[in-house]
C-alpha positions as CSV (number, residue, x, y, z in Angstrom):
1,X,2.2,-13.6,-4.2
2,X,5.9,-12.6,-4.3
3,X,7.3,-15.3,-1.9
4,X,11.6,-15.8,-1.6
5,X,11.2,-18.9,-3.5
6,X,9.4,-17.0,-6.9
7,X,11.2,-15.4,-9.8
8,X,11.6,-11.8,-8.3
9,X,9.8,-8.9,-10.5
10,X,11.4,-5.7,-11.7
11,X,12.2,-3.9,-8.7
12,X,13.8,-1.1,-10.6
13,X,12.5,1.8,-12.6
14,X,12.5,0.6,-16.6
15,X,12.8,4.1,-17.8
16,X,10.3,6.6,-19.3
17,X,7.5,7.9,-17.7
18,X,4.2,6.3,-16.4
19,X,1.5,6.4,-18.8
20,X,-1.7,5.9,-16.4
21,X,-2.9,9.0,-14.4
22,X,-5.9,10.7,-13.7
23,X,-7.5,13.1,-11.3
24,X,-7.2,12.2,-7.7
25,X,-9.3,13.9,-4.8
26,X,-6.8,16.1,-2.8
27,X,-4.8,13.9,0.0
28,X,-4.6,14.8,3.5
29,X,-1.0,16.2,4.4
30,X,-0.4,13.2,7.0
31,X,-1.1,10.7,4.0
32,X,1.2,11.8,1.4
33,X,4.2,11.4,3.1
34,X,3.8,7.1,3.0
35,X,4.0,7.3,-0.8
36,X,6.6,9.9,-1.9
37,X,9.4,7.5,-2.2
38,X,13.1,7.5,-3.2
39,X,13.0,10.6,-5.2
40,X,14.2,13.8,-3.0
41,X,14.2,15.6,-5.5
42,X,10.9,15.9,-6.5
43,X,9.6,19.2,-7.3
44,X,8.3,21.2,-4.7
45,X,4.8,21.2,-5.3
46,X,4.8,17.4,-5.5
47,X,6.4,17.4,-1.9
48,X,3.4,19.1,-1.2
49,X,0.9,16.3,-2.1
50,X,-0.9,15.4,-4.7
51,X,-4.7,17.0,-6.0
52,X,-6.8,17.7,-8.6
53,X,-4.7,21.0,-9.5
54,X,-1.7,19.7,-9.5
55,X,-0.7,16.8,-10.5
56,X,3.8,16.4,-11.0
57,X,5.2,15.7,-14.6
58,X,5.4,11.5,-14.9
59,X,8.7,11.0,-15.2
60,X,8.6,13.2,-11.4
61,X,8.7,10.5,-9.1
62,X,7.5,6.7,-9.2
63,X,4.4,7.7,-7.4
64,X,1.8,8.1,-9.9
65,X,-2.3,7.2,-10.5
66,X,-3.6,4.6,-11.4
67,X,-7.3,4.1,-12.6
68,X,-9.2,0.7,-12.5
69,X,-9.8,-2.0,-9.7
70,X,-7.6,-2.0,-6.7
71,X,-7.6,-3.3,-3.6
72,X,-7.6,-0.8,-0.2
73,X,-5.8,-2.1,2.9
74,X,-5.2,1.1,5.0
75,X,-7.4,-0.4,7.5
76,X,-6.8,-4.0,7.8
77,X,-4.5,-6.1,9.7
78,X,-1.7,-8.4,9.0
79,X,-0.7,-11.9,9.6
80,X,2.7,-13.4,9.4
81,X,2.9,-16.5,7.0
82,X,5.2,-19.1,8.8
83,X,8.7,-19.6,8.0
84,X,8.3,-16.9,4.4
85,X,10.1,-13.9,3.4
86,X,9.6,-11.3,0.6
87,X,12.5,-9.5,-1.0
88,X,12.1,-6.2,-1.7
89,X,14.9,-4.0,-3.6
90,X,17.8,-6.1,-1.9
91,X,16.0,-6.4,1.4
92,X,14.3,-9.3,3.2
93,X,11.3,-8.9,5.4
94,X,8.8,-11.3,6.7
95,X,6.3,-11.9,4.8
96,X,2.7,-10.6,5.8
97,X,-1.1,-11.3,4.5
98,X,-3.8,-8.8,4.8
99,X,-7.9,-9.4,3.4
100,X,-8.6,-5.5,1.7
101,X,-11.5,-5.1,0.2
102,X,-11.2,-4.6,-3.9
103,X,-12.2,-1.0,-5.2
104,X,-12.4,1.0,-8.2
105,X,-11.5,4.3,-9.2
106,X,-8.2,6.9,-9.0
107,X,-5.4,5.1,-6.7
108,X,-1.9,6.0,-6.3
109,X,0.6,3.5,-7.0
110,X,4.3,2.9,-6.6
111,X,5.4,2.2,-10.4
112,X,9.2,1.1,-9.1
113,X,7.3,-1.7,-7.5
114,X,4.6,-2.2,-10.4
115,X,7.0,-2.7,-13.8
116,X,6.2,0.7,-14.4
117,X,2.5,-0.3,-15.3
118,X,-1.1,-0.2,-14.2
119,X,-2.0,-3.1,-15.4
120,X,-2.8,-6.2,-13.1
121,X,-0.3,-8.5,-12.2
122,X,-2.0,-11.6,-13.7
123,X,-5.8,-12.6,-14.0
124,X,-7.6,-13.0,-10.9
125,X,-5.0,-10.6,-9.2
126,X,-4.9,-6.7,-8.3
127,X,-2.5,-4.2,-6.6
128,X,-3.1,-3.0,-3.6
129,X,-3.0,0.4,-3.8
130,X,-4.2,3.5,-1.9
131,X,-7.2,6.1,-2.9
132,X,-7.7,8.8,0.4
133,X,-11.0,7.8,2.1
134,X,-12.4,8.7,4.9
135,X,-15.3,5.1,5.3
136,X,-14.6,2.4,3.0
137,X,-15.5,-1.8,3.8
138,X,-13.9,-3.4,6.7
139,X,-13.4,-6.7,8.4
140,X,-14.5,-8.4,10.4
141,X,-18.0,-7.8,8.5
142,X,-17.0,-5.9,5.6
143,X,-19.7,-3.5,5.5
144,X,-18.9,0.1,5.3
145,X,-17.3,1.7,8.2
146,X,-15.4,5.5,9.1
147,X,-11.8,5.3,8.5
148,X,-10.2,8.0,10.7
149,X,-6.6,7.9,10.9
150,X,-4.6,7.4,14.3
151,X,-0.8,6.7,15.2
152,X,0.4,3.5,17.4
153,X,3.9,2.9,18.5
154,X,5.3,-0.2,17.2
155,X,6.3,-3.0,20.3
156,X,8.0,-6.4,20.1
157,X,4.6,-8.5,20.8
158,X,3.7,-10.8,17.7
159,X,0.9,-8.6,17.1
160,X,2.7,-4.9,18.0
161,X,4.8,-4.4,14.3
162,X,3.0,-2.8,10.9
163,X,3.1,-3.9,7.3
164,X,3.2,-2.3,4.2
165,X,1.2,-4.0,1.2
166,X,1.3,-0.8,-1.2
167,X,2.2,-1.7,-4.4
168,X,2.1,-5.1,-3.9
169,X,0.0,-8.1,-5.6
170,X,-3.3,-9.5,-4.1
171,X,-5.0,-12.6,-5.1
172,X,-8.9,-11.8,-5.8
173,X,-11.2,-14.2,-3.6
174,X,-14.4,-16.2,-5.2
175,X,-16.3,-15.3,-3.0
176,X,-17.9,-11.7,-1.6
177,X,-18.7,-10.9,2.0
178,X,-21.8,-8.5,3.1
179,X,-21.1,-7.6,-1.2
180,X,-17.8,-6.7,-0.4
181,X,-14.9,-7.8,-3.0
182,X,-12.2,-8.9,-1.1
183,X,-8.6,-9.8,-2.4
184,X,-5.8,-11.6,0.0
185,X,-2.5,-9.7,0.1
186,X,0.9,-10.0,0.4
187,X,4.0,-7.5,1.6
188,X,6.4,-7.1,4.0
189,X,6.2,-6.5,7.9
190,X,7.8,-3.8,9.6
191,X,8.9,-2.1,6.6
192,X,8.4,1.4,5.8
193,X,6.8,2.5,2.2
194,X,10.0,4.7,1.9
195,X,12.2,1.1,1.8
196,X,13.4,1.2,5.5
197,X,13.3,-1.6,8.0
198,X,10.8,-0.4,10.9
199,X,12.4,-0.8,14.2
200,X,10.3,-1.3,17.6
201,X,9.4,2.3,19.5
202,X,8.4,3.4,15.8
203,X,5.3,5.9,15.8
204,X,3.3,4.5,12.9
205,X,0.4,6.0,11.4
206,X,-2.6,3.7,9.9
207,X,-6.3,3.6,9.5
208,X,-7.0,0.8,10.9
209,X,-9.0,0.4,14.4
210,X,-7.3,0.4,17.8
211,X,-6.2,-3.2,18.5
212,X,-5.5,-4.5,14.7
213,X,-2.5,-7.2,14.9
214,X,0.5,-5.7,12.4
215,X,-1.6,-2.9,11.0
216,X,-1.2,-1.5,7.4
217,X,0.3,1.9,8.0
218,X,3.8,4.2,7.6
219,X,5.9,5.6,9.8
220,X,4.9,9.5,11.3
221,X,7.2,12.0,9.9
């Protein structure tokens, strides 16, 4: 967990390219937009998302694949933690908490936010991540469930905002549900993957059911 009070991490690229990437299934166009970040000058074809025939140089963008255990929260929900804030890159946010389910296999990850590494953040832990699924575990069972994605406008309600948890550390749990790994993590709420503050009225896309409280998602286009 990256709470106000803890010694913040890198939040800056360190320089040189990404060392851990691997095929990824292609990405539907809707999706790729959440995780090209900061870098407007990628090349073209990376602008056009990411697939098996194309994958961009490393030192392209800090967007890159990771391979290994992960955990998946496109479709869960978020709950504020009282009276805590996370920093990220100079800004604070309140501080959310989302159960994901823990996967393996290609992911794309946000190295600017991950010291430039794949590796875990510490035993026990794992970044959440995001690998393009279309059924993967959910709560409140955790058994395997379609994951369409839909848009929501953002309201002012306690429950109405988003979060965004990719790239960020998750704490593994002892114990599984319905065989389901599941890790609790930890991001900010109502903040875009692209860095922005996420303002009420903003069309959000997610894959998380109708009615989740502070989905997992990123703003439309």
């Amino acid at each position: 967990m990256r709470l106000e009070t803890d010694p913040p991490p890198p939040r800056k690229r360190q320089g040189g390219g990404p060392r851990c990437w691997y095929p990824l299934p292609p990405m539907p166009n809707p999706v790729f937009i959440f995780f090209i970040k900061r870098n407007s000058h990628a090349p073209s074809a990376h602008r056009r998302g990411l697939s098996r025939a194309a994958l961009p140089p490393a030192n392209a963008t800090t967007i890159q694949v990771c391979d290994g255990e992960f955990a998946l929260c496109a479709a869960s929900p978020t709950t504020a933690v009282p009276g805590q804030t996370i920093n990220v890159n100079g800004k604070t946010f309140p501080l959310g908490t989302s159960v994901c389910p823990v996967l393996k296999g290609p992911a794309l990850a946000d190295m600017d936010l991950m010291n430039n590494s794949c590796k875990a953040p510490a035993p026990g832990k794992v970044w959440s991540l995001f690998q393009p699924r279309t059924k993967f575990p959910q709560a409140p069972t955790w058994s395997t469930q379609p994951a369409a994605f839909r848009k929501f406008t953002t309201t002012a309600t306690p429950t109405g905002g988003m979060s965004n948890m990719f790239s960020f550390p998750c704490t593994i749990r002892p114990n599984r549900i319905n065989g389901t790994k599941l890790a609790d993590c930890y991001g900010p709420m109502n903040e875009s993957p692209t860095g922005a503050a996420v303002p009420t009225g903003t069309e959000v896309m997610t894959q998380s059911p109708a009615g989740a409280a502070n989905p997992v998602g990123g703003p439309t286009p």
